[in-house]
N, C-alpha and C positions, 0 to 999 in steps of 0.2 A: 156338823154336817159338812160334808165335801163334794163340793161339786167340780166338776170336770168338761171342758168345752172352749168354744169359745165367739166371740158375737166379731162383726164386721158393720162398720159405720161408716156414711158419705156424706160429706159436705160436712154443713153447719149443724146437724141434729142436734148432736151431741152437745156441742156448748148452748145451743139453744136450751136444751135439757137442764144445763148445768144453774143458768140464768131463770130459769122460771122454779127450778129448788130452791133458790136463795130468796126469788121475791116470795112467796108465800107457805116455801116450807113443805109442798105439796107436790111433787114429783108427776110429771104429764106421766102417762102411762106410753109404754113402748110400743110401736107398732112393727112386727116381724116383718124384713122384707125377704123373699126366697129370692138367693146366689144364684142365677144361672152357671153352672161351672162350663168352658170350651177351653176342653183338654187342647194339646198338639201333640200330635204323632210322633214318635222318632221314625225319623226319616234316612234311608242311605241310596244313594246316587252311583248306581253302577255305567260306564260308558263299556257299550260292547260294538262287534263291528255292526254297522248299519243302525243303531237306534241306543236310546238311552233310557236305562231300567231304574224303574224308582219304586224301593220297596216301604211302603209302610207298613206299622205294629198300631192296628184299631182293636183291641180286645171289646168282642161280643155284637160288633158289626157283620153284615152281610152284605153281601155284593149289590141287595135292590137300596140299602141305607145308605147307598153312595153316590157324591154327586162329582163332577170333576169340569174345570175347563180350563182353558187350553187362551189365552191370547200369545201370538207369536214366542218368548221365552221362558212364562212366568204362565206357570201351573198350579192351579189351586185345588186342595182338596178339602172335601166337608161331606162329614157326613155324621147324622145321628139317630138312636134308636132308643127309645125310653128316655132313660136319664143320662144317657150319655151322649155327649157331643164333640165333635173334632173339626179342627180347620187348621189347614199350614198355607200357603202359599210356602213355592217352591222356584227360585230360578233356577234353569236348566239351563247346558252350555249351548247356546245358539237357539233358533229358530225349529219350532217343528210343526207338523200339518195337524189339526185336531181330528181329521179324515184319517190319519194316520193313526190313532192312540187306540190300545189297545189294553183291555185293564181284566184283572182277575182278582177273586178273595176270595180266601181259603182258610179259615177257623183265628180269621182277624188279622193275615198279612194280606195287606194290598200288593198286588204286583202290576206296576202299570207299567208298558213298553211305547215309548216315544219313537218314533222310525223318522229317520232322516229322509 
């Protein structure tokens, strides 16, 4: 038989596992934990005249899945739908008004405009 896969462990489980086969031979049974997966975008950084363009690739997102904010340099985005989920934090060159940001998404490219 072949099997194909593969498992993910944290902490001590595991040697705990290993430790209680040896004492009595008798193997704890496994218990499945479910991966939250939080993809990151790729991200590019256009500077145009008056504001700064940051495009990202959310495949299967929509513009209501999106959350974004803004402290003075350092821009974050997250957003998820189903089973999918995204977050970047992004610095941007200097200071911008979150009154000013301005965002679009269109078949899963984000286009956000920063205005100086």
């Amino acid at each position: 038989m072949i099997s194909t896969g593969f498992s993910i462990s944290f902490g001590l489980d595991e040697l705990a596992d290993c430790q209680d086969h040896k004492n009595d031979g008798n193997p704890k049974p496994r218990v499945e934990v479910p991966v939250q997966e939080i993809r990151e975008p790729l991200i590019d950084i256009l500077e145009e005249a008056g504001f700064t363009m940051i495009l990202a690739e959310l495949p299967g997102i929509t513009r209501q899945d999106i959350k974004l904010s803004l402290k003075e340099d350092l821009l974050t985005i997250s957003a998820s739908r189903d089973q999918r989920r995204y977050y970047k934090e992004v610095l941007l060159p200097g200071p911008h008004a979150r009154q000013r940001l301005k965002f679009s998404c269109n078949n899963g490219i984000l286009e956000i405009r920063a205005f100086k």
